[in-house]
Structures are given as C-alpha cells and as structure tokens.
C-alpha positions in Angstrom: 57.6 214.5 187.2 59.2 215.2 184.1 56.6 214.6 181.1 60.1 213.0 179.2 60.7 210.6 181.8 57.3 209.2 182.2 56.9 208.9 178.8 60.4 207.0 178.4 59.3 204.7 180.9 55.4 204.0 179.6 57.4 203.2 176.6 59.2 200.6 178.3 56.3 198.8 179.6 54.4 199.1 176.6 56.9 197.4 174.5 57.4 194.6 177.1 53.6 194.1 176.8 53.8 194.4 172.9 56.5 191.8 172.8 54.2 189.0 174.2 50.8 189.8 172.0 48.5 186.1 171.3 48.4 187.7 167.8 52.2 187.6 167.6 53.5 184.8 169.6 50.7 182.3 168.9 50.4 181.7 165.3 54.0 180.4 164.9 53.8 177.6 167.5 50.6 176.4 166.3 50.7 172.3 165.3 49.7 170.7 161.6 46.0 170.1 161.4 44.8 166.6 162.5 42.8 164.0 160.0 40.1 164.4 162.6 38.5 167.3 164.8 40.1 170.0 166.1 38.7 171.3 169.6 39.9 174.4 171.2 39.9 175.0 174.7 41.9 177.3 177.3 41.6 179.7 180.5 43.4 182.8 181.4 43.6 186.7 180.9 45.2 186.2 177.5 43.1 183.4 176.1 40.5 185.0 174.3 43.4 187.0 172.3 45.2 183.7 171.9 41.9 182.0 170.8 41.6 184.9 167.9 45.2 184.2 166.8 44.3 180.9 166.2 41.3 181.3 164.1 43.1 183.8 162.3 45.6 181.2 161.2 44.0 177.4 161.6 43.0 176.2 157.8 40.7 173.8 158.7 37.4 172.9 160.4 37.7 174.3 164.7 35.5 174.4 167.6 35.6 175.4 170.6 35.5 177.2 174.5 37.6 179.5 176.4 37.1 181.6 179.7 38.7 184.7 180.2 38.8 187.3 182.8 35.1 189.9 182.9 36.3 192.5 180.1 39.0 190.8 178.8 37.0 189.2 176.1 37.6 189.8 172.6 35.0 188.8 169.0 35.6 185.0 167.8 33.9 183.3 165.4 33.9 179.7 165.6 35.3 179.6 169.4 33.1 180.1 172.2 34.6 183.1 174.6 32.9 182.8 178.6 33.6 185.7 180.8 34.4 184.6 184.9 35.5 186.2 187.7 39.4 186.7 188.8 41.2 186.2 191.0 38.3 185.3 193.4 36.2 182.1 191.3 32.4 182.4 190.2 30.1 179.7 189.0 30.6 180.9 185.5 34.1 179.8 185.7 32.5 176.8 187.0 30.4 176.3 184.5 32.6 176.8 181.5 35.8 174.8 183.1 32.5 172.1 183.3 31.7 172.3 179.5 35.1 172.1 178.9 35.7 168.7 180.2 32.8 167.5 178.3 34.1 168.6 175.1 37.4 167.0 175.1 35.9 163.6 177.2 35.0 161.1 174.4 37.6 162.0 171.5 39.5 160.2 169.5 43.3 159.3 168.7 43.0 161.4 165.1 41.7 163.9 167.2 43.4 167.3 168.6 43.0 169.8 171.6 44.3 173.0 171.5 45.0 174.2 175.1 45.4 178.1 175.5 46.9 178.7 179.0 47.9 182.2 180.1 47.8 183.6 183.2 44.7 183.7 185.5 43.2 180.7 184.4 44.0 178.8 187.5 41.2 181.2 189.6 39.0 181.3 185.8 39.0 177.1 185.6 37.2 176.0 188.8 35.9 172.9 189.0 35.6 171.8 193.0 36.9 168.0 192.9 33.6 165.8 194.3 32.9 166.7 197.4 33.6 170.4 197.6 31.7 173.3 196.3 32.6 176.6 194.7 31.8 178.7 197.7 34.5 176.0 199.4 36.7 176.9 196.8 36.5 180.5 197.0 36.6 180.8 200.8 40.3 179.3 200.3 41.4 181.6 197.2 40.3 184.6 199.6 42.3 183.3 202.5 45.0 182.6 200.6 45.2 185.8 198.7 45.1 188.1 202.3 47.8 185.9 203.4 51.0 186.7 201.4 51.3 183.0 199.5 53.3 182.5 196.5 51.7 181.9 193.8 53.6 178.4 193.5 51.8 177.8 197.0 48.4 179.1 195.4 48.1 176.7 192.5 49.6 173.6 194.8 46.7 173.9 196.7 44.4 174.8 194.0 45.3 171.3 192.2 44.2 169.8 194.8 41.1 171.1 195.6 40.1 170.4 191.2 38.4 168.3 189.0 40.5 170.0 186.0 43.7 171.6 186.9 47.0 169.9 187.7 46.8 167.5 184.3 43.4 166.2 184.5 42.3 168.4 181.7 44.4 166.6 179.4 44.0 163.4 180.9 40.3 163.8 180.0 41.2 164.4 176.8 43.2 161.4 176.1 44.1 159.3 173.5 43.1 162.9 171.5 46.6 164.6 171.0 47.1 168.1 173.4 49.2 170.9 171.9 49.2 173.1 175.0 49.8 176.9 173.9 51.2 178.9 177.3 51.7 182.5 178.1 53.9 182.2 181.7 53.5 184.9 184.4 54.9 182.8 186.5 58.6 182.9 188.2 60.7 179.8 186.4 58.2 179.5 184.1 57.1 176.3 184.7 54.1 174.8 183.0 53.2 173.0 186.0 52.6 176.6 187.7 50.9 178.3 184.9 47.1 178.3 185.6 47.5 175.4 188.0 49.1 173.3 184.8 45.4 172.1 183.4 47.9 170.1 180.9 50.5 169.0 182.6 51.8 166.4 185.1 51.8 167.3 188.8 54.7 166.8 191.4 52.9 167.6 193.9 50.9 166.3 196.4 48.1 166.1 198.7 50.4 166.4 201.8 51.9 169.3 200.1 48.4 170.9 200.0 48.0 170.3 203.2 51.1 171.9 204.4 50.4 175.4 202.9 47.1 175.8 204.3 48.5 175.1 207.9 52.0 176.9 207.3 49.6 180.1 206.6 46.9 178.9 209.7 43.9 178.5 206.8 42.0 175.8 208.8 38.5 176.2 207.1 36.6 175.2 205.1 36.3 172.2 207.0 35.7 170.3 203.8 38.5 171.4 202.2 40.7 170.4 204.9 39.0 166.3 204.9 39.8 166.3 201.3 42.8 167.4 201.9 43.8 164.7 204.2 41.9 162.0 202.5 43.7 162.2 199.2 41.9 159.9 197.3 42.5 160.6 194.1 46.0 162.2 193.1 46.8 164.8 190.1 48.4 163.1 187.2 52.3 162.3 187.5 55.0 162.5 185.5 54.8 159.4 183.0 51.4 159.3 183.6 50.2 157.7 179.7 47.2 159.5 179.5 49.5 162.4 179.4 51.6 160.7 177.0 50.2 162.7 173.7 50.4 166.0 175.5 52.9 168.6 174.0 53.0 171.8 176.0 55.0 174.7 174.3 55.5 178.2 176.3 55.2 181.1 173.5 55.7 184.2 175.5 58.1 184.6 179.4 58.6 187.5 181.4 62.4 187.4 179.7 61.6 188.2 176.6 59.1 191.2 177.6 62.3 192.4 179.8 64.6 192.1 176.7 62.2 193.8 174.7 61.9 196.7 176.7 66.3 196.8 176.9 66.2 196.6 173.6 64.0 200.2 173.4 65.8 201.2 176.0 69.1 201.3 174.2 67.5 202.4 171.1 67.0 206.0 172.9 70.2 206.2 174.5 69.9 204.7 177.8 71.5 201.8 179.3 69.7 198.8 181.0 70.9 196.3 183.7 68.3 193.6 183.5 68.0 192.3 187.5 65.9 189.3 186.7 62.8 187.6 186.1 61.8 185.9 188.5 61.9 188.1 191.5 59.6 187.2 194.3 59.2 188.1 197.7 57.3 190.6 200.0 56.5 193.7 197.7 57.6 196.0 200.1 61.0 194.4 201.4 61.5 194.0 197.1 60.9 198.0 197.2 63.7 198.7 199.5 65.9 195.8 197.9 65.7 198.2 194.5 65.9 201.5 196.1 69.3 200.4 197.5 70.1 199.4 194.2 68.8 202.6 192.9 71.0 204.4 195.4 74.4 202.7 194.4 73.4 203.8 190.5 73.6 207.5 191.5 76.2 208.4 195.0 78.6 205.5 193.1 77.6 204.7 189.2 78.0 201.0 190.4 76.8 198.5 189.2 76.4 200.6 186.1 76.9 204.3 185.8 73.6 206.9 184.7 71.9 207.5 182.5 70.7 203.7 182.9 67.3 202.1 183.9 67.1 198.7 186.3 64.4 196.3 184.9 63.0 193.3 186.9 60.0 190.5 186.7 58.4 188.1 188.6 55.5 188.1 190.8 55.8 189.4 194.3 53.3 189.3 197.0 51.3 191.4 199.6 50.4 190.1 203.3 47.2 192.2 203.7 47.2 193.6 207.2 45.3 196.9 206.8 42.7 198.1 205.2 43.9 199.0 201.6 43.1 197.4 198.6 46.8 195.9 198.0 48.6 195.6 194.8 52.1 194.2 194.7 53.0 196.6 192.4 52.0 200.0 193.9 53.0 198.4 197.0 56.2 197.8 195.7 56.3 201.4 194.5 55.4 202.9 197.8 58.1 201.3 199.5 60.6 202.3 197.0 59.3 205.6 197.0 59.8 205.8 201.2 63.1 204.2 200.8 64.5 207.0 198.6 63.8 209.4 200.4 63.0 211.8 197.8 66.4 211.3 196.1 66.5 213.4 192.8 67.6 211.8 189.8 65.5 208.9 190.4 61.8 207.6 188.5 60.1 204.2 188.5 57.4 202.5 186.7 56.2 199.3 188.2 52.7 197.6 186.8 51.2 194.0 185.9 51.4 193.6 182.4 47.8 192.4 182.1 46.8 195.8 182.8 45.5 194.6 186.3 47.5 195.0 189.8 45.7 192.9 192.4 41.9 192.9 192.2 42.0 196.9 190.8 41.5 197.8 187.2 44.8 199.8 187.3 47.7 198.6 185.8 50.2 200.2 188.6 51.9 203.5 188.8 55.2 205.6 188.8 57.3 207.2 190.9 58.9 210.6 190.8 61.8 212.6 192.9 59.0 214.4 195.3 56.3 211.6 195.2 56.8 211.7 198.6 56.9 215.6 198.9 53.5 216.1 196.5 52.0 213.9 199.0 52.8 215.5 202.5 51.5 218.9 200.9 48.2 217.4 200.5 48.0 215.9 204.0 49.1 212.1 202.9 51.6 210.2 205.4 53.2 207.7 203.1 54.5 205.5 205.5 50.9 205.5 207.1 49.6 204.7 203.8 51.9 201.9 203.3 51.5 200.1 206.9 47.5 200.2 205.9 48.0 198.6 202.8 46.6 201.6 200.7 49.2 202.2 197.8 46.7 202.0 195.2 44.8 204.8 197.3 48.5 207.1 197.4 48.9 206.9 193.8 45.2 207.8 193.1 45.6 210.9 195.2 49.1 211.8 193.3 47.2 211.4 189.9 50.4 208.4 189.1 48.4 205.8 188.3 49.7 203.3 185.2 45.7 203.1 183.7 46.1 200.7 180.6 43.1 198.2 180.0 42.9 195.1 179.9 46.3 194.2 177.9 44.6 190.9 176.6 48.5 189.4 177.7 49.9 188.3 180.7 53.8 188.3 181.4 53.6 189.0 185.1 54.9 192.0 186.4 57.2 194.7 185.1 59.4 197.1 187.4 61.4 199.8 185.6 63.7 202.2 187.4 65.5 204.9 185.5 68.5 206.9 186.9 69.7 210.2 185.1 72.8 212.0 184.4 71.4 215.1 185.6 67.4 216.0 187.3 
C-alpha cells in the first residue's frame, strides 16, 4: 500500500476522533454552578476524559464517581475514576453503578448532578434489577453480542433487566437538577440509546424486551426471562416528574466527526461524498454495499468522479458463526476487500473511534489494491477467513491493523474509502 495513501487516510480518522475530544466538546455545554452541591457521576469509554474536562473548568466545590472501560482511565482530582469490564459486565461495574445511586439518592432541589454518558456505559453501569444477578446479566450480554442484535435491541433489553439505566438514574436523583453531558455512538443519536439512557425517559417496554430475546431464540437465563414477563416495575416514561429537572445535551455525533474528517479531506485536495451516519446492518452485506459504490467511483466517476473518498458512520453488527474473534469493522473490511476483487485505484480505512473494534484492543484496519493478493501468497483464503469470522486474524497476518489506544472518545464507527485518479 502506498505509504501516502495510508497516511491520507489515518489522517482522516484521526481528525474525526480529534473533532469529538471531552476536553473540547465538554467544557462549553457545561451548566452555571448550583447554590448547593455539585455531584458528578457518569459511565462510558469517554467518561473519565469528560470527567477531567469538567474539573478543568467547574469554579466551585465538585464530587464525584465515574466508571470507564479497563485502560481507558485518565488522573482526576476531586472525581472518583472506577475501571470495569466492556462489553461483557463485571462486579466492578456493579459496584460503582451501586455507589452511584447512593450518591445522587437523598439530594436536594439546590442541588446538581452532572451525568457524563458516552458510549459503553450501558455494559460499564450494571445494576441487575432485584431479582437477577450479574452473572444473569452477563449470560444475556454474551448471547446477545454472538447473535448479530442492534445495539437499539441491546440496550432495550438491557433497561429492562436494570436498577439504573433507562431513567432511573436520574429518577433517583430527583428533585436535584440533572444536566446530562452525552457523547452518542449511537445511529440517530438518541439519548434514550446512549448507554441504555441512565437519564432519560424510556419508551420502551417490558414486552418489547421480551420480544428480542425470543426474535434472537435467547431463552436463558431462566430468571431473566420471569422478570421479563412479570414486568413489575417499568423504566421511567416520558412526563415522568421525577424526570422533570433533567436536561440532557448531546456534545459530540458521529456527523460532526464525519464533517470533520471532509473538511481535512478537501483541505489536501480530495473530494468527499459523506454516505451517512447512521449506517447499520450486517458488516459484511455493508462491505459489499460500499464496494459497489466504490466500483461506480472508478469504471463511471458516478456519483462523484476520483480523486474522492466515501465516508460513512454508524454501528453495524456481526452474527458470530465461526470461530474468529469478530469486529464489525475488519469484518466490514474483509468483505469489501473480497468484493473488489483486487480492483487498483481503491484503499479503505474502517475502525471504531474509541480505538476498540469488538472485544480486541485494535482499532480496525485498511485495505489496499492486493490485500487480497498479499494474502494468497502467504497461504491465507480470504473468503475462508471471512465465513469463520476471523478478520481481525487476516489483518494481523497482513500487518493492516489500525492500532490507536484507547481514544478516550467514542463517535462509533468510521469507514473511509479513497478512490484515485491514477494507482
């Protein structure tokens, strides 16, 4: 691959990332201080960055607790920061989404919570609802995780199954006043998706719960299936008055990360077509949906002629039925990859902006003219690779891995494709 075109497109993805940093988006949506305490609380990949924003900037008295992702943590002073496990929950989640609730139960109406909600904190904030336990709660995140659900279908049924998500985090808190910070990595960006909405009403419903688990054949736990059908006590609605002195303000989308990254884009002289944010979808099937894309760009210069580079968000998924390690966006990759048949002129970056695809500590990975040739000369059947589910294993061997770190933001996933003039 050529050494320019990598670069150009690392670029890309590192200004998308850049564009939604805690340190930059945070401070100028943060509220005036209250006459009484200030209590900071929040879950997700981003949240110990966000948490450091606001401490940087808050003028008066703070406190408080937020769980992030093992590694993701960053130094605070006067805020608490809990490590957990992601995407599968651990009983430190458990414990800190516990504290949590105690510190905001019990305040008062000159009081304020400060919510800082990125992505991952649905999986971060566990709390079983009575009756269920953690190891309940993570037997249905790993069923649901191997079985291609949206992540809209995820956090429906992890509302459900929690003592804190889907509003009842700032329900507890009430009559304090919530001023809910949000990263979104979620398509729509709806609040009520982000993290499993700890702040915000919930339209959705036991039955609903219930409906995913069977549409994907989950039918264990047992106990998470009688909770599900007892419904005894629903998520917070819309209009809900313990809700009523919640503000929730979204600082950073997958849009503006996409519009950052045309913006650098035409700065060096190439054009972008932005495809959307919220693409979802089987990774693969998204693959080939881009490659024929990919293909018009080049035999036709339709919709836009080259040099010019196809950008896309949103957050597809992976139905695990081999024996790979996933990621949607190497997945997404490989299929590309097979669909182009080695067509020159073509390179693609594709990688989770939180520096994390699927449960590996890779980012993603690019794609190059002869991906697929470099691979057959050492041995590797691509196609074979992809129908086990082993992307992140074909990138390894190619030495394309996107390796960034944890990003300390999360804006879902980025897909670049460049087309060129000339190879």
């Amino acid at each position: 691959m050529s050494e320019v075109h990598r670069a150009f497109l690392r670029r890309l993805f590192e200004g998308a990332v850049a564009a939604a940093d805690p340190l930059e988006v945070v401070p100028p949506h943060l509220p005036a201080p209250p006459r009484g305490r200030t209590v900071v609380v929040g879950a997700g990949k981003a949240s110990a960055k966000m948490a450091k924003a606001v401490e940087a900037h808050w003028p008066g008295p703070l406190e408080g607790l937020v769980v992030t992702r093992y590694g993701h943590a960053v130094s605070c002073r006067r805020i608490e920061i809990v490590e957990a496990a992601h995407p599968v929950p651990d009983a430190a989640g458990l414990d800190a989404a516990r504290r949590m609730l105690d510190l905001v139960s019990g305040l008062g109406e000159e009081d304020l919570v400060i919510a800082l909600i990125s992505g991952g904190g649905s999986a971060l904030l566990t709390l079983p609802a009575e009756g269920l336990t953690l190891a309940d709660k993570q037997a249905v995140n790993r069923a649901l995780l191997r079985s291609g659900a949206t992540i809209l279908e995820m956090n429906c049924v992890r509302k459900h199954l929690s003592a804190i998500k889907g509003g009842r985090l700032a329900a507890a808190a009430w009559p304090a006043r919530t001023h809910a910070l949000l990263i979104s990595d979620v398509p729509g960006d709806d609040p009520a998706v982000i993290a499993s909405g700890p702040t915000v009403a919930d339209p959705t419903t036991f039955a609903d719960a219930l409906a995913i688990l069977e549409k994907y054949g989950i039918r264990e736990p047992a106990a998470v299936i009688r909770h599900l059908r007892a419904a005894r006590e629903e998520t917070p609605k819309p209009g809900d008055p313990r809700l009523s002195r919640t503000e929730n303000v979204i600082v950073a989308r997958p849009q503006q990360s996409l519009e950052a990254a045309a913006a650098r884009a035409r700065g060096e002289g190439v054009t972008p077509l932005l495809l959307g944010d919220a693409i979802e979808g089987e990774a693969r099937e998204v693959g080939r949906v881009m490659a024929g894309i990919a293909w018009s760009v080049r035999r036709h210069g339709h919709p836009l002629p080259p040099p010019c580079v196809l950008l896309s968000g949103g957050e597809t998924t992976v139905t695990l039925r081999g024996r790979g390690r996933g990621g949607r966006n190497v997945e997404f990759l490989l299929s590309l990859a097979i669909a182009l048949e080695g067509a020159g002129r073509v390179w693609a970056v594709a990688g989770d902006t939180d520096g994390v695809d699927g449960a590996e500590e890779v980012a993603g990975g690019f794609v190059t003219p002869d991906s697929l040739a470099r691979a057959a000369a050492i041995g590797i059947d691509a196609r074979a690779r992809l129908a086990d589910n082993d992307a992140h294993g074909f990138f390894e061997a190619l030495g394309d891995q996107l390796v960034t770190g944890p990003t300390l933001t999360n804006v879902n996933d980025f897909r670049a494709i460049l087309i060129t003039a000339t190879d």
